[in-house]
C-alpha positions in Angstrom: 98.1 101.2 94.5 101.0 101.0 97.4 104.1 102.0 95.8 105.9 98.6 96.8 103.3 96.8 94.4 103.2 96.3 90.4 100.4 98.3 89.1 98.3 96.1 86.6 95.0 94.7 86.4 96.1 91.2 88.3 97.1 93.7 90.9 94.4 95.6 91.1 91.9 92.4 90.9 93.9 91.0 94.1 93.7 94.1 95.9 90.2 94.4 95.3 89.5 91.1 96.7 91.1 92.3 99.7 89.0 95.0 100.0 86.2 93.1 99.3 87.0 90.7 102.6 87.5 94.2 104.9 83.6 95.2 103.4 82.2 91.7 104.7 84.3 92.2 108.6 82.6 95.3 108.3 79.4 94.0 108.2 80.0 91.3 110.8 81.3 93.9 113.1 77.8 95.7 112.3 76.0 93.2 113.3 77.9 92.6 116.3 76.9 96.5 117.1 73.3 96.1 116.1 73.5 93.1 118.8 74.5 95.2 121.5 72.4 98.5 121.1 69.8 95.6 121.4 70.5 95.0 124.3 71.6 98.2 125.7 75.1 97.7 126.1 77.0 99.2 123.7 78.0 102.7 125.8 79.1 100.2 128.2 81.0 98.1 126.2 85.1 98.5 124.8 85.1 97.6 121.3 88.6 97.0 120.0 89.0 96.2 116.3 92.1 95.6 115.1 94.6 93.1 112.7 96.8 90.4 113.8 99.2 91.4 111.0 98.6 93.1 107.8 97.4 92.2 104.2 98.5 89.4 102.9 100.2 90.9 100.1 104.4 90.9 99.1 106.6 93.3 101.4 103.2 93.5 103.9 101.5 90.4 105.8 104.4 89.2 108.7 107.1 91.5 107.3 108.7 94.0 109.9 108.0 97.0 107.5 105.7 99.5 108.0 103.4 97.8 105.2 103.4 95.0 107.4 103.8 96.1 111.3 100.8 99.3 111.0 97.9 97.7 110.8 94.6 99.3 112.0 93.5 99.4 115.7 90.0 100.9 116.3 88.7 101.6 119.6 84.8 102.3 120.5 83.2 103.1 124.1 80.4 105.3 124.1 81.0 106.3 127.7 84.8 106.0 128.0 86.2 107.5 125.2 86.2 111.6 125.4 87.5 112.9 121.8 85.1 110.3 120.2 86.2 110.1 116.3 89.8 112.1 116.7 92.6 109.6 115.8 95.6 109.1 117.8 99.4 108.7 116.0 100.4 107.1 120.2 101.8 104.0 119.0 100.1 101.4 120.5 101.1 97.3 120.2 99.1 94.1 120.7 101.0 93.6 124.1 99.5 96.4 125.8 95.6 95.6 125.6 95.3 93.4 129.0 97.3 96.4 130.8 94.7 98.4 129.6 91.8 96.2 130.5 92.9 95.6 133.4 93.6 98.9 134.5 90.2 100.5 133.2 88.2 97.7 135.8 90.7 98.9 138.4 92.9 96.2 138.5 97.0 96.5 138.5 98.5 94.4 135.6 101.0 92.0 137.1 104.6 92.6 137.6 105.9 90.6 134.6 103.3 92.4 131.9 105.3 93.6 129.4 102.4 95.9 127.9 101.6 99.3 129.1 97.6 100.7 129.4 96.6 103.2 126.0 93.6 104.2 128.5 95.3 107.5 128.6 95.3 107.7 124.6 91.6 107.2 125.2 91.1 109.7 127.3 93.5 112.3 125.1 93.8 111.1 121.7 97.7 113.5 121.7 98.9 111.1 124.8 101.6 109.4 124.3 101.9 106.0 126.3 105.4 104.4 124.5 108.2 105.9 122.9 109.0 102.6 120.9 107.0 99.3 119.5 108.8 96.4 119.2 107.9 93.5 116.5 109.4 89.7 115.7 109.0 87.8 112.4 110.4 84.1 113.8 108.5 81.3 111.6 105.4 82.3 108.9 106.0 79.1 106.6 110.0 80.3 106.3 112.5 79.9 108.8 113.5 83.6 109.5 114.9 85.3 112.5 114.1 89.4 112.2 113.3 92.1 115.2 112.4 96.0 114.3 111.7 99.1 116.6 109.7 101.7 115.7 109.6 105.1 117.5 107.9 108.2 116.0 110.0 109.0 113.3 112.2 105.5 112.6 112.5 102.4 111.8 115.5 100.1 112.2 115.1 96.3 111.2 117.3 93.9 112.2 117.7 90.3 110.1 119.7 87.6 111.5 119.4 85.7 108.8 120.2 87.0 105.9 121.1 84.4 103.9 117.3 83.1 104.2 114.5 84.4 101.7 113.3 87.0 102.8 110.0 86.7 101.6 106.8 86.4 103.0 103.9 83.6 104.1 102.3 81.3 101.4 99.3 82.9 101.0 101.4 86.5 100.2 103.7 84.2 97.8 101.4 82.7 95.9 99.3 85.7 95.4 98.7 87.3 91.8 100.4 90.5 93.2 103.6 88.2 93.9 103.4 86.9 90.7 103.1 90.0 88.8 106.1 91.4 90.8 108.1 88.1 89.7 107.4 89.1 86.2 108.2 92.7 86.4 111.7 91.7 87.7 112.3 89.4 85.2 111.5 92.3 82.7 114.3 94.5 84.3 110.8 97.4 85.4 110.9 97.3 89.1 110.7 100.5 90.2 113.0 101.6 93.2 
């Protein structure tokens, strides 16, 4: 269980369901694979996978922690990756995939990208393309006004709000795992 949840079977039940939804993009992604080896194109063919926020759980989905800024990012080229399999710890953010399109095809990204190209990470999986990743929370059904930068080894959060909830989207609030950490406040057992 992450350490910023209550650990009980409503919980548990709620992340499994999670879970469960990350097993059936799985197999959609499969079949997506299966497609393409059909047709011969998968070495030929930049496969990015990735989330457009995280889990839509309390203190994770459109937060500006960790919990809710890391999500995954797969990449998979048969022909142009050359450490196949090795991860990378290169941050890499949202922003930077046309630069790295574009670039791979031979084309410069224009002047006002703000992204840079990760096609050195895929080349060395220990290359490092940004020293910081920037991330916003402006509206998720709350008004809220936040910014973070993360670098290697920090992470500083800003909120200029602060008199706002800080809490998170609907679907995070009304969740059994918000719930259950409603009640474990109330019981005075939230753990630091």
């Amino acid at each position: 269980m992450p350490p910023f949840l209550s650990d009980d079977a409503a919980t548990r039940q709620d992340l499994a369901s999670f879970h469960n939804e990350i097993t059936r993009w799985d197999y959609f992604i499969g079949q997506v694979v299966a497609k393409l080896k059909k047709q011969d194109a998968l070495a030929n063919t930049l496969i990015l996978i990735m989330a457009d926020n995280s889990a839509p759980f309390p203190r994770a989905k459109t937060r500006l922690h960790d919990t809710g800024m890391k999500t995954l990012f797969v990449a998979h080229w048969s022909t142009g990756i050359a450490k196949a399999g090795k991860p990378s710890q290169s941050l890499v953010s949202a922003i930077d995939i046309a630069p790295t399109v574009l670039a791979l095809v031979g084309l410069p990204a224009a002047p006002t990208t703000q992204g840079v190209s990760f096609a050195p990470i895929l080349a060395d999986p220990t290359a490092q393309v940004r020293r910081y990743a920037f991330s916003e929370h402006n509206w998720h059904d709350d008004e809220a006004h936040g910014r973070s930068i993360r670098s290697e080894d920090f992470l500083y959060m800003r909120n200029n709000r602060p008199l706002l909830a800080w809490q998170g989207p609907a679907d995070s609030v009304a969740s059994p795992s918000f719930q259950q950490l409603r009640a474990v406040r109330v019981a005075g057992k939230l753990t630091p």
